[in-house]
DRENTOR-564457 format. One line per 3 residues: their letters; for each residue x, y, z of N, C-alpha, C. Coordinates in steps of 0.001 Angstrom, whole numbers, plus 500000, padded with zeros to 6 digits. Layout:
N
A = X:Y:Z:X:Y:Z:X:Y:Z; ...
END
This chain:
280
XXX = 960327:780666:153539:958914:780280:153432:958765:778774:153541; 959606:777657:152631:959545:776714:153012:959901:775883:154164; 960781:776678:154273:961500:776306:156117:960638:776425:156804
XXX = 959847:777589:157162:958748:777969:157729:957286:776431:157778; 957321:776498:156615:956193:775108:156015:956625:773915:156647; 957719:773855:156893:958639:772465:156981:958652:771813:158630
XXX = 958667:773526:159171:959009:773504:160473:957895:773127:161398; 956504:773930:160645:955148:773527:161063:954769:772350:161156; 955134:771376:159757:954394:770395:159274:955484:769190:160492
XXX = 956770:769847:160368:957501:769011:161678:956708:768765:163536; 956201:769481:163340:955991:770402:164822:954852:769584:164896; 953582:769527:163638:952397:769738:163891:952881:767536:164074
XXX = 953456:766952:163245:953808:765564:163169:953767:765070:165040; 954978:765825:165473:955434:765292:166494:954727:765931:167648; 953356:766964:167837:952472:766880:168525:951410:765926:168343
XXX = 951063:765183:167356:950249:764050:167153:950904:762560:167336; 952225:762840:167081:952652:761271:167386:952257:760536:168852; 952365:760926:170127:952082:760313:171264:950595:760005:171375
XXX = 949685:760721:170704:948282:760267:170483:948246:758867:169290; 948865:758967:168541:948858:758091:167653:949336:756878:167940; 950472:756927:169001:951512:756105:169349:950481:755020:170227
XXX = 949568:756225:171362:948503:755717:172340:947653:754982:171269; 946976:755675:170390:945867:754692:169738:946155:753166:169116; 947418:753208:168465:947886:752114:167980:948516:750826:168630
XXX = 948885:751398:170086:949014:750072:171504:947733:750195:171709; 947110:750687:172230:945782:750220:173044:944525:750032:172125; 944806:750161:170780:943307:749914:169653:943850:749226:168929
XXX = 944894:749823:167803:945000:748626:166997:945364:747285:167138; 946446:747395:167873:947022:746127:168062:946188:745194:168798; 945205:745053:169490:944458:744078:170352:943524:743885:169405
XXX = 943152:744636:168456:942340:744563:167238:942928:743720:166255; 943993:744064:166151:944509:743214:165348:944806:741380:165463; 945415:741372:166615:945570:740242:167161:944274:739320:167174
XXX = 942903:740278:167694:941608:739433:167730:941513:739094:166151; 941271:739625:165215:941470:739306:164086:942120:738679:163246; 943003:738476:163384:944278:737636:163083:943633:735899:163407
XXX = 943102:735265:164777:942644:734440:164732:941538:733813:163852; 940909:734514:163408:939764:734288:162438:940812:733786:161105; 941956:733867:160636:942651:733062:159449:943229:732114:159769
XXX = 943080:731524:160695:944374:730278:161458:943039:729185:161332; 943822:728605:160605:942728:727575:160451:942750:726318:161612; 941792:725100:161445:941810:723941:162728:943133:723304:162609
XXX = 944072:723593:161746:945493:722501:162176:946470:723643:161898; 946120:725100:162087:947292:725955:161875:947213:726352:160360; 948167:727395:159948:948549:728866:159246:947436:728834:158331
XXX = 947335:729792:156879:946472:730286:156698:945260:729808:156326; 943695:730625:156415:943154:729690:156181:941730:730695:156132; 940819:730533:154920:939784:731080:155433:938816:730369:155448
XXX = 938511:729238:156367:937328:728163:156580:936726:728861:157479; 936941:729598:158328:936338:729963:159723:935304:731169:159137; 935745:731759:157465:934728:732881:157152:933484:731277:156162
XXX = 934053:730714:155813:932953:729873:154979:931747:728709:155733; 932841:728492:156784:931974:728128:157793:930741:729078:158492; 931265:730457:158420:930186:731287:159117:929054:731330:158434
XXX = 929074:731145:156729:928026:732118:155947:927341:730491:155153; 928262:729478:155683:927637:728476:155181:926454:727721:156122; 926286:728292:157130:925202:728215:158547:924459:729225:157912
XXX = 923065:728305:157878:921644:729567:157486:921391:730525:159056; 921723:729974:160096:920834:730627:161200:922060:731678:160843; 923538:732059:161049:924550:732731:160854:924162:733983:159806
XXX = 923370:733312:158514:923473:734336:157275:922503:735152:157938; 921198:733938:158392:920103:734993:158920:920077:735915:159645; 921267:735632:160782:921273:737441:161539:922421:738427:161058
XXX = 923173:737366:159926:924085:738987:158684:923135:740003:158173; 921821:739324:157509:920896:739689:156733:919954:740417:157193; 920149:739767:158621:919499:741263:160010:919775:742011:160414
XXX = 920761:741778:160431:921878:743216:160971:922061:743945:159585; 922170:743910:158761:922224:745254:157614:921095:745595:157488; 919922:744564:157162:918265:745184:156866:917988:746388:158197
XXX = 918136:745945:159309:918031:747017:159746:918896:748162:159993; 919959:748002:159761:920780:749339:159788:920110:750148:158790; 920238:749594:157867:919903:750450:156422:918903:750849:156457
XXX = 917346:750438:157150:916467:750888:157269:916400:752151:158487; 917139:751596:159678:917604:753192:160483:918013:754516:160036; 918945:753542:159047:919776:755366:158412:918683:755805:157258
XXX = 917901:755418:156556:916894:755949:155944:916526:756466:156302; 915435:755784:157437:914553:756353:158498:915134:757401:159140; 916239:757831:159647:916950:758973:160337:917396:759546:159529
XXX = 917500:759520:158105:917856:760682:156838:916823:761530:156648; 915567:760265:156462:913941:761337:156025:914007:761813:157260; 913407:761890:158416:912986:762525:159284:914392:763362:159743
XXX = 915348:763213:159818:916566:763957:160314:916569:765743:159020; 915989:765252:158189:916201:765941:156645:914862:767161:157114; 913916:766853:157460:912792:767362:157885:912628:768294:158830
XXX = 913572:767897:160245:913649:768008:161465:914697:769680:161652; 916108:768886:160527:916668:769770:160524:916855:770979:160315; 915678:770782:158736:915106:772088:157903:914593:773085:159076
XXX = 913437:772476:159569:912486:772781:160357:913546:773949:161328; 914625:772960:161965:915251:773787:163261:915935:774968:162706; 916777:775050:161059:917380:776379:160863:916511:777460:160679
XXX = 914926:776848:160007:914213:778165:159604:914060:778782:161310; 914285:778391:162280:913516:779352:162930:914381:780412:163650; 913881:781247:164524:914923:782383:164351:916280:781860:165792
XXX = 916996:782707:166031:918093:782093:166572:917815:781475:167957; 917294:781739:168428:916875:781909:169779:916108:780862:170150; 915225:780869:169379:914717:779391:169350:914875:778112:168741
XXX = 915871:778371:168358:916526:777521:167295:917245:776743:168478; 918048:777835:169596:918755:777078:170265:918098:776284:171182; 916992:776401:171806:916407:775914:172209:916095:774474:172396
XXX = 915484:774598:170456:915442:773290:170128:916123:772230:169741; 917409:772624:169436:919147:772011:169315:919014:771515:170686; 918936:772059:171798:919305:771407:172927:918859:770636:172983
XXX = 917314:770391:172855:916205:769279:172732:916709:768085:172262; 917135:768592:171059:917760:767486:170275:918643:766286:170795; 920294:767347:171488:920939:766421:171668:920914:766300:173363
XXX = 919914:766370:173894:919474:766382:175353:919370:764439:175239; 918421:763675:174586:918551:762591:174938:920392:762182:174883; 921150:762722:174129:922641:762381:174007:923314:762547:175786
XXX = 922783:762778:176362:923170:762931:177559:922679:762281:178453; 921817:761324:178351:921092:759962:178547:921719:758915:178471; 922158:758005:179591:922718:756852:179241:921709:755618:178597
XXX = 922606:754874:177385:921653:754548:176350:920813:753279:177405; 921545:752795:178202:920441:751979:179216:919409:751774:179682; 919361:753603:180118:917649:753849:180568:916809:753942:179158
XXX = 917846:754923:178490:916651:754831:177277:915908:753930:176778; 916562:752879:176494:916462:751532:176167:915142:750637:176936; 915702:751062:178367:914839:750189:179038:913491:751035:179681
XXX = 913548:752317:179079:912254:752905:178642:911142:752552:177715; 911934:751745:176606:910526:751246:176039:910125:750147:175900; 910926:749239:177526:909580:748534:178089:908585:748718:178637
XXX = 909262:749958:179211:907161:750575:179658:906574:751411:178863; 906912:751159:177760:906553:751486:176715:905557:750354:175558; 906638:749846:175405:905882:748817:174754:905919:747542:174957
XXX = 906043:747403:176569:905432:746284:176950:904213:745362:176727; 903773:744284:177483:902302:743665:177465:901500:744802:177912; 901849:745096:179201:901184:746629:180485:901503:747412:180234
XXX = 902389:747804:178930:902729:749217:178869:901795:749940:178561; 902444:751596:178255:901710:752630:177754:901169:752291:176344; 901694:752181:175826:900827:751813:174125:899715:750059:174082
XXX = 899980:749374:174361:899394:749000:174892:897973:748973:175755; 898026:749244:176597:896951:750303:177793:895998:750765:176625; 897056:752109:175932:896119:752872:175085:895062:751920:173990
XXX = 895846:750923:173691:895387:750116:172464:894130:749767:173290; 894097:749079:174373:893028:748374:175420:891751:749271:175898; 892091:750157:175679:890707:751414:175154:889886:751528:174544
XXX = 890461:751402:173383:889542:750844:171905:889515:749218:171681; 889349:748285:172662:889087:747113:172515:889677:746307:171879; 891031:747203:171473:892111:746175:170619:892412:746030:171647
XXX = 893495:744181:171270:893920:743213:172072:895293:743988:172290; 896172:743378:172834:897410:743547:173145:898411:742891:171884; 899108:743866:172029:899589:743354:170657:901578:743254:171457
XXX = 901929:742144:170467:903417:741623:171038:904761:742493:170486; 905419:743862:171182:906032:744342:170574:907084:744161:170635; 907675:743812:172243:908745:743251:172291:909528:742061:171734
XXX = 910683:741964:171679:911510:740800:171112:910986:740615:169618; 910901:741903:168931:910370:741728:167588:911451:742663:167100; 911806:742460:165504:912506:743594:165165:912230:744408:165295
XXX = 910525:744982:165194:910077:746846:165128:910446:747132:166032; 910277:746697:167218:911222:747055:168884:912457:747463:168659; 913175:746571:167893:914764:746990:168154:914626:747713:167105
XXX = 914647:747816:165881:914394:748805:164806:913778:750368:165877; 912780:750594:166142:912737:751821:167140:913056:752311:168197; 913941:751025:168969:915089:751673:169768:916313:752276:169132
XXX = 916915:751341:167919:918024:751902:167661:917683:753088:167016; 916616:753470:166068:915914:755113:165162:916084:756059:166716; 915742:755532:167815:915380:756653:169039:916785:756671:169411
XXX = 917367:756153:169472:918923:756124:169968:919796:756895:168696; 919992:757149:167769:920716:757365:167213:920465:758952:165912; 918980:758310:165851:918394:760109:165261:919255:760812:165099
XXX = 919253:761451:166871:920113:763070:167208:921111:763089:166288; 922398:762247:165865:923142:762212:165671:923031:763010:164284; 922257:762104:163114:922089:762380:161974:921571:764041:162062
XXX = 920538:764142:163005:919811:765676:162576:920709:766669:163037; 922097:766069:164296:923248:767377:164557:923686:767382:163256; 924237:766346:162600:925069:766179:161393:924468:767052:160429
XXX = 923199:766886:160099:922427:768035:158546:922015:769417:159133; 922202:769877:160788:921894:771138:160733:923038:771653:160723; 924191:771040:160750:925246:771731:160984:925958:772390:159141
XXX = 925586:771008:158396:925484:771360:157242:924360:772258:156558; 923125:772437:157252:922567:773486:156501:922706:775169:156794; 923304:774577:158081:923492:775926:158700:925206:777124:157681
XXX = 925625:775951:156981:926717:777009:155721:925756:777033:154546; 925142:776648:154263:923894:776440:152898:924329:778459:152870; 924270:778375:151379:923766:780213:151242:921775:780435:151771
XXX = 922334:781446:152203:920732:781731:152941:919435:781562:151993; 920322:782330:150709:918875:782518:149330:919117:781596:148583; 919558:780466:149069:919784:779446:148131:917677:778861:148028
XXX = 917542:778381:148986:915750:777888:149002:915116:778755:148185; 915166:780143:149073:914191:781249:147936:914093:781425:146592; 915592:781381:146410:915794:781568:144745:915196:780754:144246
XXX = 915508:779663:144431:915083:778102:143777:913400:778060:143470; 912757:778854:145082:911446:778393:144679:911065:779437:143812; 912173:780689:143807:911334:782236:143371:911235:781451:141757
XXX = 912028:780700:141079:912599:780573:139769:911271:779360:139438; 910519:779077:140581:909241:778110:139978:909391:776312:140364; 910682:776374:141213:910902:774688:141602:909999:774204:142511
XXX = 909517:773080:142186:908870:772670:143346:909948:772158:144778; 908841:771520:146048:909819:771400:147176:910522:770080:146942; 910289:769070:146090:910607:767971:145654:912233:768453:144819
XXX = 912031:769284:143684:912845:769736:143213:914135:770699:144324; 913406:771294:144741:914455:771741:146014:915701:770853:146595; 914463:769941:147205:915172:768954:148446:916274:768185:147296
XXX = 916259:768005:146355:916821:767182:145326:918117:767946:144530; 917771:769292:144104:919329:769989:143642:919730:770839:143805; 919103:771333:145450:919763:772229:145554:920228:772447:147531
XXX = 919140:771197:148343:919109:770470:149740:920108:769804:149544; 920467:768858:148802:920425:767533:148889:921879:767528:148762; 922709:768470:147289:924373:768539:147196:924438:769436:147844
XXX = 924079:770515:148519:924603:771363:149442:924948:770902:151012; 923990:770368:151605:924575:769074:152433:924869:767255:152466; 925389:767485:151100:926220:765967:151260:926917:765371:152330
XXX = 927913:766609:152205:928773:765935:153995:927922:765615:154687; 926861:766756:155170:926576:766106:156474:925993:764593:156100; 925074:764530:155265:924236:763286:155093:925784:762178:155260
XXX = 926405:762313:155353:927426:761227:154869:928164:760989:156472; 928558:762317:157278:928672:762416:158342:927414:761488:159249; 926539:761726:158899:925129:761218:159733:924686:759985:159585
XXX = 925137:759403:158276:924619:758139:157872:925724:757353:158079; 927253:757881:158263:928154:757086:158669:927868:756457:160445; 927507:757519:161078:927325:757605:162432:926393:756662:162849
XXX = 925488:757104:162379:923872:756144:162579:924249:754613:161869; 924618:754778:160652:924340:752725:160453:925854:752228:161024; 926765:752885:161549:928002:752042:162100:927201:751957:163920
XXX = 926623:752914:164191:926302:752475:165238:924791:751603:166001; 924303:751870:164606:922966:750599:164858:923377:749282:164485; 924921:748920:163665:925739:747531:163592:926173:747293:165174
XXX = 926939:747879:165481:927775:747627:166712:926805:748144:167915; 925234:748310:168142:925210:748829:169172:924709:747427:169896; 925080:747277:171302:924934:746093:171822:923193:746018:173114
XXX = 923622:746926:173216:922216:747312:174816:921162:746848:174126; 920544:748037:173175:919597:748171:172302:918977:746558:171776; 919807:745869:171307:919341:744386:170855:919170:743922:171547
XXX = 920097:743844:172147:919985:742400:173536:918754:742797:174491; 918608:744086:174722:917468:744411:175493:916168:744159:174567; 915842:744380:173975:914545:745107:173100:914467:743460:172218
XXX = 915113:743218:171737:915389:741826:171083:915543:740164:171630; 916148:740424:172449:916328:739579:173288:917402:738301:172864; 916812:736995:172969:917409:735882:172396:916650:735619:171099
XXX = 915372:735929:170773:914497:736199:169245:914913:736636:168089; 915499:738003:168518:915866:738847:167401:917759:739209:167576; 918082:737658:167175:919713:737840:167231:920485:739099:165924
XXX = 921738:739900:166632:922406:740622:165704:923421:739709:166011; 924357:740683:164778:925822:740278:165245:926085:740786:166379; 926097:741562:166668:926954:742151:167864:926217:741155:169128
XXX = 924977:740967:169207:924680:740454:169920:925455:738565:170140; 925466:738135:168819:926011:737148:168369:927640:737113:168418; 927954:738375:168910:929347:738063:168927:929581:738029:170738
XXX = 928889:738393:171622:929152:738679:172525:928463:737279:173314; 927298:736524:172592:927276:734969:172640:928420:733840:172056; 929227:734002:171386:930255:733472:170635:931747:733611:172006
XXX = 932026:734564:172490:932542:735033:173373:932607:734796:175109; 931146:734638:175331:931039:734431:176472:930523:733325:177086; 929683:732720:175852:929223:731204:176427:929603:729837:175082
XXX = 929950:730531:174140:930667:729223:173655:932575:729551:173629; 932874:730508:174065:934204:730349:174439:935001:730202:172580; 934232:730794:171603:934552:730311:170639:935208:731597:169696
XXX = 936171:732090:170029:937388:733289:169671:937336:733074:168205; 937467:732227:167354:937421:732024:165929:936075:732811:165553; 934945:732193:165939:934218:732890:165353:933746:734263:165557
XXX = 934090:734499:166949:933903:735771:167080:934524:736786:166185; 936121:736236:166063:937003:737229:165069:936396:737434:163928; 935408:736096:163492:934797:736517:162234:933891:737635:162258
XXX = 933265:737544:163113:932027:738837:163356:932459:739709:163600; 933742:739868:164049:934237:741572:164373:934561:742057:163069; 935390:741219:162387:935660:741684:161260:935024:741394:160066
XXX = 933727:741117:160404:932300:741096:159304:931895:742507:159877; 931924:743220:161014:931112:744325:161407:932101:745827:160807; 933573:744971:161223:934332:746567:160690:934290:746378:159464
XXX = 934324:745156:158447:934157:745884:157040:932846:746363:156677; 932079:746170:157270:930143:747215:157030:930268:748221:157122; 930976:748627:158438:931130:749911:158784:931989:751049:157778
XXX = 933553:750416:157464:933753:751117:156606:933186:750807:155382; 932965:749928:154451:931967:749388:153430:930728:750827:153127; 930098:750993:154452:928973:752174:154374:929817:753481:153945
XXX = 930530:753373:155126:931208:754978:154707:931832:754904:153297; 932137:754063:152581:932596:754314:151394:931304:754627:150387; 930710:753817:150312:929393:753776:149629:928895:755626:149728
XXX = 928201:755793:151360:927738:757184:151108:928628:758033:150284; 930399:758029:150837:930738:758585:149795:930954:759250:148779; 931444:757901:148248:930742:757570:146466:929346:758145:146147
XXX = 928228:758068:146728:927207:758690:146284:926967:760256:146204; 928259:760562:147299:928224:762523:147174:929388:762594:146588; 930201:761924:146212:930713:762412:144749:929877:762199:143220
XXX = 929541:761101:143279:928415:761101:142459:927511:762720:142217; 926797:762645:143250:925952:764077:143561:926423:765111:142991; 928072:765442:143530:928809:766466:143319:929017:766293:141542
XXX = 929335:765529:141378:929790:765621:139853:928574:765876:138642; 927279:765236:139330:926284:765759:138307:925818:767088:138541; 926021:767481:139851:925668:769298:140012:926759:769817:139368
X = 927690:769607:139269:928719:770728:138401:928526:770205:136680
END
């Protein structure tokens, strides 16, 4: 029996090693190396001036302080409505359910480019909203190169993700879990809260990992919709890079973005163990 165990756990090792072997030349290590420069200080070995220098620049803090405000406000924003959306898609019966799943991850099959550069004719000066506004004798109002722009490109870009993530989790939910709850006198507040809410933890955690690591690192979305106005990091790292030629600081921003990223995923987490431990 243990031989058996031994032989698997051998087997199953050395079918993953050449994937692992691949990820760790061609990801980590160039990752690493970029990173590594960010501690070498201006006369050599260790050194962390190049992180105190970053956060000791106000314009620097100001687009740290932009880049999380809006992540965090995305993954909200794509929790409530993803939470809503999702409900919505299991109650209905199978058939149309699938339907509307496709719907869902149909923009996912969209390169994020056009999308993107869809809501300049969108919410352009001449765009469609716009236009409409010019109907009712309102003026034109400035949407572009504002955060709400990039804030509702990255919510339109990244949604799907969160609402695959919570239907997939509601879809193991016990079926009479809702009914019971309301048969017993809970309100829908009470629902969504102890008996929605720890039953799909994962997903929320799956979805909110997805959505705020990728409204940090997404690059199109800002630079388009934002422009030179509404600087991110990512955007700021790919200016650091290409026109000041300045590798130090960039290393700082890469590795200001991967600790957010995992930083979040720990956090959600922690909050569904949290969850978990006061439901039991």
């Amino acid at each position: 029996m243990s031989s058996s165990v031994f032989g698997n756990r051998t087997t199953g090792l050395s079918l993953t090693l050449p994937a692992a072997l691949f990820a760790a030349a061609l990801f980590l290590v160039p990752v690493a190396i970029l990173l590594s420069e960010a501690f070498v200080g201006p006369e050599g070995g260790f050194s962390l001036s190049a992180y105190s220098d970053f956060f000791a620049d106000p314009r620097y803090r100001a687009v740290f302080w932009r880049t999380l405000k809006l992540g965090v406000l995305v993954t909200l924003t794509a929790a409530i409505i993803g939470y809503v959306a999702a409900f919505a898609i299991v109650s209905l019966p199978p058939k149309s359910r699938g339907r509307i799943f496709g719907l869902v991850i149909l923009p996912l099959m969209i390169s994020p480019v056009a999308r993107t550069y869809a809501w300049l004719v969108i919410l352009g000066r001449t765009g469609i909203v716009n236009e409409t506004l010019g109907l009712f004798g309102i003026e034109p109002i400035r949407f572009l190169f504002t955060e709400t722009a990039v804030f509702i490109g990255l919510l339109q870009l990244f949604m799907p993700l969160m609402i695959v993530s919570l239907i997939s989790a509601m879809e193991n939910m016990p079926s009479d879990a809702v009914p019971a709850a309301r048969l017993l006198g809970a309100s829908w507040v009470q629902v969504f809260l102890r008996v929605i809410l720890p039953l799909t933890r994962e997903g929320l955690v799956i979805g909110g990992t997805l959505v705020f690591t990728g409204s940090l690192t997404a690059y199109i979305t800002p630079a388009i919709l934002g422009g030179s106005k509404v600087l991110m990091l990512e955007t700021l790292l790919y200016q650091r890079v290409t026109v000041a030629r300045d590798f130090a600081s960039a290393s700082v921003i890469a590795l200001i973005l991967i600790l957010m990223c995992f930083g979040a995923n720990l956090v959600l987490r922690r909050l569904a163990t949290v969850k978990r431990r006061t439901a039991a």
